[in-house]
C-alpha positions in Angstrom: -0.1 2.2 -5.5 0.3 -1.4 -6.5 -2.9 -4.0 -6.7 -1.8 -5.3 -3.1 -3.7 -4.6 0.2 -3.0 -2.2 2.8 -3.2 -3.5 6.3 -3.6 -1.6 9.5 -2.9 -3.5 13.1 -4.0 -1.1 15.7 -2.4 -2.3 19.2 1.0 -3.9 18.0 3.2 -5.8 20.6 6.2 -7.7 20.0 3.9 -10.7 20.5 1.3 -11.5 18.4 0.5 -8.0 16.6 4.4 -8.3 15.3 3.0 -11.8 14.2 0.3 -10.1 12.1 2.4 -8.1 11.0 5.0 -10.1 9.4 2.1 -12.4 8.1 0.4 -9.6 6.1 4.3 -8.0 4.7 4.7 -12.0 3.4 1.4 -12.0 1.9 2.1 -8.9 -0.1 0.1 -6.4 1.9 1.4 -2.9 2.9 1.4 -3.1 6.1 0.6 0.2 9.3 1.7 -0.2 12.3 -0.2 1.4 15.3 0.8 1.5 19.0 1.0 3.9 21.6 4.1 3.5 22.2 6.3 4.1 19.7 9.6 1.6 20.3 8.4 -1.6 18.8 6.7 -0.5 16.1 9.5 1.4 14.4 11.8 -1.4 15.3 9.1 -3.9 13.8 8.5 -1.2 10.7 12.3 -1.5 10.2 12.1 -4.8 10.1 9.6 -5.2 7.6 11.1 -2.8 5.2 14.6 -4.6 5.3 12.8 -7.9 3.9 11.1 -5.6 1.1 7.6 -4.7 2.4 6.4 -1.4 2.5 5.9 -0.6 6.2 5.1 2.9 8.2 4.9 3.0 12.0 2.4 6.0 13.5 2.1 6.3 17.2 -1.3 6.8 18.1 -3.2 6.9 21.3 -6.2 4.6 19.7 -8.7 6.4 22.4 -8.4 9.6 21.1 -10.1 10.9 18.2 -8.0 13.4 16.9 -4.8 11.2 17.2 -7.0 7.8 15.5 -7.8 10.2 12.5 -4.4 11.4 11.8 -3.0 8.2 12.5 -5.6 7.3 9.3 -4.1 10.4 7.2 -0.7 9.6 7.5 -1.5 6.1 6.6 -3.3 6.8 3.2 -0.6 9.3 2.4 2.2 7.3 2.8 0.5 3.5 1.9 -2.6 4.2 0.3 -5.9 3.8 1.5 -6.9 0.7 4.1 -8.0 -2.4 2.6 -7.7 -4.3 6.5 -8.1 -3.3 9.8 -7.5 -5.7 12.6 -8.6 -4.0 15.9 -6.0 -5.7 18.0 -5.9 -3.4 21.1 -6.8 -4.6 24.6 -7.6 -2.7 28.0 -6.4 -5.0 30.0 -7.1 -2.9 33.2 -6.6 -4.6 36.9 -7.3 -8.4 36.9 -7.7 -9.3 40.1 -10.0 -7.0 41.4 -13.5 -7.4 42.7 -16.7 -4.7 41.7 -16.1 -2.7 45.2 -12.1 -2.2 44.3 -12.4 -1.5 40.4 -12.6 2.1 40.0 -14.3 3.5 37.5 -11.3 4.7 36.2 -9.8 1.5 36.0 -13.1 0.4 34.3 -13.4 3.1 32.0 -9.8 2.6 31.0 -10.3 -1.1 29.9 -13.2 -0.4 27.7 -11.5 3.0 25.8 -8.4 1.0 25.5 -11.1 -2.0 23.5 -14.3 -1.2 22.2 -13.8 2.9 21.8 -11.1 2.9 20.2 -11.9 -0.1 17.7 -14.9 1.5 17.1 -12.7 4.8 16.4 -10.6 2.6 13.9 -13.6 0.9 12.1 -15.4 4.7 11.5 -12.4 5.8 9.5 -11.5 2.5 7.9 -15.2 1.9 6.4 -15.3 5.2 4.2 -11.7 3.8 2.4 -13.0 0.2 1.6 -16.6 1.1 0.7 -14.5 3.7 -2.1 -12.5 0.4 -3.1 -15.4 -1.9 -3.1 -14.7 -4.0 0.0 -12.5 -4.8 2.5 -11.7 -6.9 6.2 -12.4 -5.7 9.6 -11.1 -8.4 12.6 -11.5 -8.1 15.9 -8.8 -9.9 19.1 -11.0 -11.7 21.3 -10.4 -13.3 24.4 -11.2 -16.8 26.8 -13.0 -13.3 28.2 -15.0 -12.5 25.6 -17.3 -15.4 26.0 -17.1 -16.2 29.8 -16.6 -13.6 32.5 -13.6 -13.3 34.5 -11.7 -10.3 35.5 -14.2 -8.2 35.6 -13.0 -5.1 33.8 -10.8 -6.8 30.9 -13.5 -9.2 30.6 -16.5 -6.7 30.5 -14.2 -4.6 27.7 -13.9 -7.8 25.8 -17.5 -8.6 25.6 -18.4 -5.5 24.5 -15.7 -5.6 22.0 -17.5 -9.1 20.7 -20.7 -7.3 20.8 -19.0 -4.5 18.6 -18.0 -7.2 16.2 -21.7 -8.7 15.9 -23.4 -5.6 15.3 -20.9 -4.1 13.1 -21.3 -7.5 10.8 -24.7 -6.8 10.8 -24.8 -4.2 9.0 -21.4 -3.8 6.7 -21.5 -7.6 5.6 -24.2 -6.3 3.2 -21.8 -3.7 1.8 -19.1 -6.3 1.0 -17.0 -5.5 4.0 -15.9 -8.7 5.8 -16.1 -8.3 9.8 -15.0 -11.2 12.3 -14.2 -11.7 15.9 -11.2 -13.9 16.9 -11.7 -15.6 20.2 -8.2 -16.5 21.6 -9.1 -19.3 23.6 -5.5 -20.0 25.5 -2.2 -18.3 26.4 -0.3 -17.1 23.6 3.8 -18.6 23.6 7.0 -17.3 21.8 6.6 -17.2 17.6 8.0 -20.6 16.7 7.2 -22.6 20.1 3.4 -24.4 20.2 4.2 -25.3 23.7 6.7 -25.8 27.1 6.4 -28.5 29.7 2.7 -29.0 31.0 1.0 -25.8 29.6 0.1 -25.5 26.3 0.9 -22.3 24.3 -0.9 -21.0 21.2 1.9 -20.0 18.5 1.4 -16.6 17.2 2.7 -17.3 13.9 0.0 -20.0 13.6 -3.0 -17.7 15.2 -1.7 -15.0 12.4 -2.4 -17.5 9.4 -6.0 -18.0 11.2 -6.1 -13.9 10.2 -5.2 -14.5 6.9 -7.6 -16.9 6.1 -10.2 -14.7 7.5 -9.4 -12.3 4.6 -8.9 -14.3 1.9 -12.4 -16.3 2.6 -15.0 -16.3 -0.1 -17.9 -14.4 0.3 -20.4 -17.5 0.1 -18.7 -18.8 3.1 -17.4 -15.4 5.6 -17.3 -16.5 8.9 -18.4 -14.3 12.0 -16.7 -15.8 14.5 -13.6 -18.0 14.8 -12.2 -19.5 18.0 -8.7 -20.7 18.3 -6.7 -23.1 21.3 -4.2 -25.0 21.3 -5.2 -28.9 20.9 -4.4 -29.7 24.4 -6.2 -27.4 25.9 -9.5 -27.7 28.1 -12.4 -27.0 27.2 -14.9 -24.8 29.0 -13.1 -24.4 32.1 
C-alpha cells in the first residue's frame, strides 16, 4: 500500500456520505464505503474508481457484530488498514411520536442504528491506527444532538455525542483524533447553498469541514465543531 490514508464512511447516502466520499478519493485517501443497502454504494464505488481512486463498497448491517467485523476484514484486505473512520449512520426512528406511542422497538432501533453500531465501528478501527501510530475518528451530529426533539432520533443522537466525548477522553492521549460534527440545519443538493426562503447546508462544503478535522495539528484538535448555514437561526 501507498503512504495515502484509508478512509471508512459507515452509513453512506447519496447525500452527504457520497459527499465524504468524493472529498476523501480527491484528497488522495482510499476510500470504504459502508451501507446497508448495497445500491448506492457500489454505484458511488464505481464512481470513484472511474476518476482514479481506489474504492471498495461492503454491505454491512453496522448493528451487527459479526457483519461490522467482516465488513473491517474485507476492508484491510482489499485497501489496507483504516487510517479514518467517520461514524456517519443515523437511527432516525419515528419523528413525530410522543413517549406513550414510541415503542421500544422503535427506540431501540434508533439508538443500534447510532451509538451501537459506531461504537461497533470505533472497536475495530482503534486496533488499526494505534498499529500505524494514529489516526481520525468523526462522528455526524445533529440540531438533535444538543437540544431534544424527536424523542427517539434525538435521544440516539445525544448518546452518539456522549459517545464522541468519552471516546476523546481517552484515545486523544494515544494520538487518535476523535470529533463530533453538529449539523446544525437541513442539508441541500451538492452544489446548491440554498433555494427560496430556507437556507440549505451544501454537502460538498460540510465534507471540507471533515477534512479539516483530519488534517488539524495536534496542538490545536478540536472536540466539537458545529456547522449552519449563515442564514440560519440560532437556538431555535
Amino acid at each position: 500500500m501507498s503512504d495515502s490514508k484509508t478512509a471508512m464512511i459507515a452509513g453512506v447516502g447519496p447525500g452527504l456520505g457520497a459527499s465524504l466520499a468524493r472529498r476523501f478519493a480527491k484528497e488522495g485517501c482510499r476510500v470504504a464505503l459502508l451501507a446497508r443497502s448495497g445500491e448506492v454504494i457500489e454505484a458511488l464505488s464505481a464512481e470513484l474508481r472511474r476518476n482514479g481512486a481506489q474504492a471498495a463498497a461492503v454491505r454491512t448491517d453496522l448493528t451487527e457484530e459479526s457483519q461490522v467485523r467482516r465488513a473491517f476484514e474485507a476492508v484491510r484486505s482489499q485497501l489496507g488498514p483504516v487510517d479514518i473512520l467517520v461514524n456517519h449512520a443515523s437511527g432516525a426512528g419515528p419523528s413525530n411520536r410522543g413517549a406513550l406511542d414510541t415503542s421500544p422497538a422503535d427506540f431501540e432501533r434508533a439508538w443500534r442504528g447510532s451509538a451501537w453500531g459506531a461504537l461497533l465501528c470505533c472497536q475495530q478501527a482503534f486496533p488499526d491506527m494505534l498499529k500505524r501510530g494514529g489516526g481520525t475518528i468523526l462522528f455526524t451530529g445533529a440540531t438533535s444532538s444538543v437540544r431534544g426533539s424527536a424523542l427517539a432520533f434525538s435521544s440516539a443522537k445525544f448518546a452518539v455525542r456522549g459517545l464522541a466525548q468519552a471516546l476523546a477522553r481517552e484515545w486523544w492521549p494515544r494520538g487518535i483524533h476523535v470529533a463530533h460534527v453538529v449539523i446544525d440545519g437541513i442539508i441541500g443538493s451538492a452544489g446548491l447553498p440554498g433555494a427560496g426562503d430556507e437556507p440549505l447546508l451544501d454537502p460538498d462544503a460540510i465534507a471540507a469541514t471533515y477534512w479539516s478535522l483530519v488534517t488539524q495539528d495536534k496542538s490545536a484538535w478540536s472536540l466539537e465543531v458545529d456547522v449552519r448555514p449563515s442564514r440560519e437561526a440560532f437556538f431555535e
